[in-house]
Structures are given as C-alpha cells and as structure tokens.
N, C-alpha and C positions, 0 to 999 in steps of 0.2 A: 374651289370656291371663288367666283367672280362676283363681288360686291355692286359691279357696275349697277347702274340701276336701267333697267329698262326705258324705251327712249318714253310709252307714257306717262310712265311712276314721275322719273324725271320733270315731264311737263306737268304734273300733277303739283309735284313738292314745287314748284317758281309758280303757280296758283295760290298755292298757301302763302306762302311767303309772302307774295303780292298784297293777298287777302287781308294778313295778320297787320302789314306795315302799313294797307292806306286806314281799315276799320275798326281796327281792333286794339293796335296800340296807343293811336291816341285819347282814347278813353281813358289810359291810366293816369292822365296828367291831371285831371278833374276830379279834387273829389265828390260831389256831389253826385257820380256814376258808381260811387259805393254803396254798400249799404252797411249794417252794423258792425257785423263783422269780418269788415274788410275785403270781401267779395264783390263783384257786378251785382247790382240791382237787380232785382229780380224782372222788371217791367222791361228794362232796356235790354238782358240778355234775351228774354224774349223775340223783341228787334234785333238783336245781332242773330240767333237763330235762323228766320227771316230769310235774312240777307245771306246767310252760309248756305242754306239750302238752296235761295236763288241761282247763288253761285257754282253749285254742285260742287257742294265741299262739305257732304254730311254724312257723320258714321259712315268712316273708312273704313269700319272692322267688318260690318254686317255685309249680304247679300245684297247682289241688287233686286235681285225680286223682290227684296223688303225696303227699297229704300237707300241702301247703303252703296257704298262705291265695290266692295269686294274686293277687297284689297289683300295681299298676301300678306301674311305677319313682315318679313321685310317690304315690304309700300307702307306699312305700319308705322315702321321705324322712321323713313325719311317723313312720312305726313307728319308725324307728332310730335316729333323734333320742332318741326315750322312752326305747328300749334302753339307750342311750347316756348316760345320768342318772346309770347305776350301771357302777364300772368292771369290774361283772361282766355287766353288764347282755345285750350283745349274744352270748355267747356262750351263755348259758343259753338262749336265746331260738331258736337257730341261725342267724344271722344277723349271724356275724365271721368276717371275713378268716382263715387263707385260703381256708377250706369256700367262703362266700359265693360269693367270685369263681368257683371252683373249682364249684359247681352250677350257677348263673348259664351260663357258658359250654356246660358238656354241653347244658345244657337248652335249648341254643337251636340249637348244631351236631351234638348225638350223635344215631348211628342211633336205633331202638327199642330193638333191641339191647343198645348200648354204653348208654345211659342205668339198663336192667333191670341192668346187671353191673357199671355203674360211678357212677353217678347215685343209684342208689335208697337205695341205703346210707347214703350221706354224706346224705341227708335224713334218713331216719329215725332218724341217729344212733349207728347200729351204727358206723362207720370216722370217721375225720377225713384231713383230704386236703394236697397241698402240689402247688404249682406251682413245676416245675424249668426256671428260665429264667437267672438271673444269672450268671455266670462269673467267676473272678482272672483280672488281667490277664493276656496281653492279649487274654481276651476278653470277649466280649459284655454289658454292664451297662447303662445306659442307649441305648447302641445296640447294637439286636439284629444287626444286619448283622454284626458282629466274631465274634458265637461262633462258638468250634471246635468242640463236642461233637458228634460226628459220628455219624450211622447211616446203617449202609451194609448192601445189600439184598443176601442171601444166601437165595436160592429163595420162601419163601413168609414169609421171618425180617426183622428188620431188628436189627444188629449192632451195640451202642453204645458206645462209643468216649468218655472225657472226663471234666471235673472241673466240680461245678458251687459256689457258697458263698452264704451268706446263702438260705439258701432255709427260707421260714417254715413252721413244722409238723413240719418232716420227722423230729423226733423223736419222735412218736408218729403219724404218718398210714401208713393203710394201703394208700391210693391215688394213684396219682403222676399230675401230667401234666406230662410233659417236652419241652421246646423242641430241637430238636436239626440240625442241618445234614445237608441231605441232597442238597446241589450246592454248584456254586458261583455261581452264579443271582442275583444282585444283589439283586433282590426277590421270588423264588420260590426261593429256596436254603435255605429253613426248613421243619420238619414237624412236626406236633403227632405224641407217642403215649400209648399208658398200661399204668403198668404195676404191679404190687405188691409191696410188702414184703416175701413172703416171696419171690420169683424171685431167684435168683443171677447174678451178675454185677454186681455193685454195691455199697457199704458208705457208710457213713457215717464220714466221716475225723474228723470232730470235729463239736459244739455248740459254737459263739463266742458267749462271753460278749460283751457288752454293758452297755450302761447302764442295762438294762431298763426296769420288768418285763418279762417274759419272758412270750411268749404260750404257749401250751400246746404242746410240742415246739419253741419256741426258732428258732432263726437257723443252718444246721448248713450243712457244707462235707460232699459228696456226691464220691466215685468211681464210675465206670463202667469196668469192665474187662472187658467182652463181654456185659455184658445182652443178652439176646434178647428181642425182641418179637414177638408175631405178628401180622401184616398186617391182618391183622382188628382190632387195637388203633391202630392210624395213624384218626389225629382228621382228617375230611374229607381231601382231595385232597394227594399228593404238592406240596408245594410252597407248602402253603396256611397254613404257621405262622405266616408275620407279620403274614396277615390274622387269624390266630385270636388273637394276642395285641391287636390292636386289640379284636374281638370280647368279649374277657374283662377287658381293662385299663380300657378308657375309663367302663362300669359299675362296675367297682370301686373306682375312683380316686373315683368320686362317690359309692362308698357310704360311702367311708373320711372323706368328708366330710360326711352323716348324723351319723355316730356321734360324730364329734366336735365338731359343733356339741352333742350333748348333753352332753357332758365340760362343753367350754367355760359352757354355762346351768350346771353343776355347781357349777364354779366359784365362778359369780358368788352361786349359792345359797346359798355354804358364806363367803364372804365379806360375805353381805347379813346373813345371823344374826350373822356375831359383832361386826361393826360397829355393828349398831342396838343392841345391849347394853354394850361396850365402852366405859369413859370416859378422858376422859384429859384433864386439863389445864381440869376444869369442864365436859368438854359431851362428849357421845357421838361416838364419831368418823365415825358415820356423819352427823351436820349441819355436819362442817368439810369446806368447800368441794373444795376436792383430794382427797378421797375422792370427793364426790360426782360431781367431771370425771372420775375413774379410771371409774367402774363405768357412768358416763353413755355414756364412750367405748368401753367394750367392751359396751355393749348395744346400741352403732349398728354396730358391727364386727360383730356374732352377728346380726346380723338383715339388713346387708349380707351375708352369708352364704349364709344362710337362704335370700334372693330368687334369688342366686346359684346355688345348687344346686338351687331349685326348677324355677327356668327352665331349667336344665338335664337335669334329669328331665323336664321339660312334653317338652323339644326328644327327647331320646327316649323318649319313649313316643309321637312322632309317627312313630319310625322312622330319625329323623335321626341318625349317628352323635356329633354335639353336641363335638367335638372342642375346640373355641376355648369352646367352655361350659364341658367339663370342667377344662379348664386354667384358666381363669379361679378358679375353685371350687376349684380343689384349691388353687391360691398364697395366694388369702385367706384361707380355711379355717383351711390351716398354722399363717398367721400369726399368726390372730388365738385358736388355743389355745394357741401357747406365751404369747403375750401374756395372756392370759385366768388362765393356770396362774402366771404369773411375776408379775402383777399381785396377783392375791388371796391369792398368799403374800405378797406385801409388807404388805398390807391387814394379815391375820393376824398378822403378825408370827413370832413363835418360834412359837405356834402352828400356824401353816400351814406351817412349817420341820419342823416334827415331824410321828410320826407319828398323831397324835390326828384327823389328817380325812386323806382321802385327796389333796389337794393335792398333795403333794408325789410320791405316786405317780404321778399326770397329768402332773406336771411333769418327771419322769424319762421318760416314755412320750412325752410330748409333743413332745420334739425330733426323733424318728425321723418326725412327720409333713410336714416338709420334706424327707424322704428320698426315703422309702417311693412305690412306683409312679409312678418320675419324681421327680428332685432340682427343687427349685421354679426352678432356673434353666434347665432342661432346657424346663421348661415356658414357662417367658419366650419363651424361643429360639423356641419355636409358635407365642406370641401376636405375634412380631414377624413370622415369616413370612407369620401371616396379614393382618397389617395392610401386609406390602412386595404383598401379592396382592391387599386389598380397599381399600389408601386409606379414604375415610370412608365404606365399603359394609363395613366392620369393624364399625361400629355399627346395619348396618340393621336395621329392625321386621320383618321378615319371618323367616318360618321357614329 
C-alpha cells in the first residue's frame, strides 16, 4: 500500500486548499454570512457554488460525464480533508452529507433512468436530498431490522405507511430516499424508494432542535400517511434495502471522516496561532511544555486517523466493502475532533470559548460525530464480532 497521492490528486488537494484559504474561510469571520442556524446563508452558498464549479472543484465523488471530477475514494480523502478546513467548506464544494452519501449511492445502484430523474440534479445543484431511514422507538435506529415504516404494493403503487425522526436535510431537500419494510423477511424485509417533495401523502411533523449548528434543513421528524410511489421509483430489487444501506453507509461514514479530520487540522491551526503569540507568566505559551504534549498528542491522533481512513479508502476503491476499516475510522476520528475541539479551546482560553474563531462552533458540531451513521459503540460491537470470527487474522496484511 503506497498512500502517495498521485502527482494530479496532489495538484488537485493544493487547488482546494488554495480555494478553501482565499474564498471560503474568510466568510466565517462575518456574521452576517449566517443564517439561523448557524450555517452559510443560503443566497451566498449559492455564490460560493458558482465560484467552485468555475474553479473546477465540484463533486469530487461523481463522474465526469455528470459533472463531477471522478475521483477515487482515496482523491476523496485528500479533497475533503481540504474541504473540511473551512466549516463551510464541504458544502460549497458539494461534497457534504447528506447529498454526498445520497449521490454516491444512485451512482453506483440507479438505472440510467433513475440517475437522469433523480441523480443529476442533486450534482448539479439544482435540489438537495435527505435519506429517510431512522425511526422513534420502537423502531428501527441503529438496527434496521426493527423499522415499522411499511410499503405495501397496490398494482403498479407501493403505499407508505409510518413515522420517521432525525432525518438530515429534509428541511429543504427536494429528493427523498426512503428505507421502508416491505415483508417480514429477516434480512430481505427492506426496500429502497424515491420519492419528492412535492407528492402528497406525507408532511413534515416538526424540525428538532439540537445542539447544532444545524446543517442546511436540519434533523426533522417526518409522517407517512399514504404516500404513493411508482414501481419504477423502488431502488434495485424488492428486498434489497439492507444491502442498499450497507452500499450507501459504509462510504459515507468514511466520508464523514475526511471532513473532519480537516475540522480537527482546523483546530490545531487556530490554536497553533494564538499560542506562538500568547504570553503569560514570562514566556509564550506555546514553549511551556503541556501545551506542547497537548497539540504533540493530537497531531499523532489526526494522522493515526489519517492512515486510518486512507487504508480504508485504499481497501475500497479495491472493491472491498472495508467494513472493520470503516469502523475503525469512524471511532477514532470521533474521537480525536471532539478532543481536537475541546483541546484548543482550552489552549485558547475565553478566546476559543467565544465567538471570535470558529472553535467553539466545531465544538458544538463535533459531539454529533460519535452519533452520526452508527453510535461509536454500535461500531465497537463490529470490531468485536470481527475479532470473535478472525482471532489474530483481525490484524492480517492482506486485502
């Protein structure tokens, strides 16, 4: 395994970079470039849009037939990273959850078809999208086998039935994909569909606040009271939902660990400036030792990361579904931005406690990444199974 990056990926990631440091970050110093809650305005991401596509820095993941750079899952990794510098960064760019995940998947299981009706949009930015999976108890959240949200097949229809919460976007997404029970099938009793905003049979019960910020459309609790679907809109094969969410989760989960390994360098950025100036007590705080083990320690965590999720991308983009990768990568990841975010406010002090750098916004964002696609104990649970099935063939060099 050679991590190098190839010499155009390379010159790709010092584009972003570039991109993220003249356009993008200094946006966050403004507020008046927010909006409610706590995200880019909706008018000016628009303009930053724009400007990324001018740039040719748009939807790294997709084809370029469609638009996109085509990028391997690791060119993934180094682009998102960069994205991920600025906490506007990956959405301007297109290449934030939950669109990402939500192309990613069409593009890899949608007819020709379903891609032209429901794919092309959400690249080129016309719609933004949300994937309806999570359920209140007592259903389906971390395991999918519990949900009740039923569709049931009326001639050439499928008739939707249920309640779903937390589901991201769905305040302003024009395109759904929803998870829904369509037997009682143990492990074929799920089925992908898609469907739109404007079709009836369905509302939006509420936006749940949180601890945000808030990604653009928010965390929102969804009803189903006869949505109709047409058969033509069922994502691959009756039966075939719990493989679609492996298909769509296990890439996502490792994109969500991209992006926040560049939070986390953010971090360390915004606490390396104000410590090398900072005095206190006769001497700079950044030459007093306990500063220096802090930010020593979290630059051996962000690059244990790093190798983490590269190898992880290396393992699929061989094809491999990288399962015991992703989980790996997604628990340290977590870990190491709240630590990252909680660290260099401490560094900071009142400073990074306020709002004068964005710290403290990552810091609020940051605890949703032990949640988000998998609770990091949900994921333990994996890495245990796989070690009760491989003993020390858990550690093998092989693909």
């Amino acid at each position: 395994m050679d991590f190098t990056l190839p010499p155009e990926i390379e010159t790709l990631r010092l584009k972003v970079r570039a991109f993220v440091a003249e356009e993008i970050v200094p946006l966050e110093a403004d507020s008046g470039n927010y909006n409610e809650f706590d995200n880019i305005r909706m008018d000016l991401l628009e303009t930053m849009r724009s400007k990324a596509r001018a740039a040719g820095l748009w939807a790294p993941q997709m084809p370029k037939d469609r638009g996109g750079l085509g990028l391997p899952v690791m060119g993934w990794a180094a682009f998102y990273e960069e994205a991920g510098r600025s906490i506007f960064g990956p959405v301007c760019l297109n290449c934030q959850a939950p669109d990402d995940g939500n192309m990613s998947v069409l593009n890899r299981i949608g007819s020709v078809a379903q891609k032209d009706r429901w794919l092309q949009p959400i690249i080129d930015g016309d719609v933004r999208s949300s994937f309806v999976m999570t359920e209140p108890h007592p259903g389906g959240g971390s395991d999918p086998s519990m949900m009740l949200t039923k569709a049931e097949k009326t001639g050439d229809r499928w008739v939707v039935s249920g309640r779903k919460w937390y589901i991201s976007g769905a305040a302003v997404a024009k395109h759904f994909i929803l998870m829904a029970r369509t037997s009682d099938d143990p492990r074929r009793g799920l089925s992908a569909f898609l469907f739109d905003r404007d079709q009836p049979g369905w509302h939006i019960v509420r936006r749940i606040g949180n601890m945000g910020p808030d990604e653009h459309g928010g965390v929102c609790e969804l009803e189903f009271d006869g949505l109709e679907i047409e058969d033509s809109n069922r994502l691959m094969e009756v039966g075939d939902g719990l493989k679609i969410t492996q298909i769509r989760l296990g890439p996502a989960r490792l994109t969500h660990c991209m992006r926040w390994l560049g939070q986390a360098k953010r971090c360390m950025e915004i606490a390396a400036a104000y410590t090398s100036e900072r005095e206190g007590f006769g001497m700079r705080l950044a030459d007093r030792e306990s500063v220096q083990t802090a930010m020593g320690g979290l630059a051996h965590d962000i690059q244990v990361g790093r190798l983490l999720v590269m190898h992880a991308a290396w393992k699929l983009d061989q094809g491999d579904f990288a399962r015991k990768e992703v989980s790996m990568a997604k628990v340290h990841v977590a870990d190491t931005l709240n630590k990252a975010a909680d660290t260099c406010i401490q560094l900071c002090g009142a400073k990074g406690y306020s709002r004068d750098t964005v710290l403290e916004w990552i810091y609020r964002y940051a605890r949703c990444a032990k949640l988000v696609d998998g609770a990091s104990e949900v994921h333990k649970m994996v890495l245990s199974r796989f070690y009760s099935k491989e003993s020390n063939d858990f550690w093998s060099w092989g693909i």
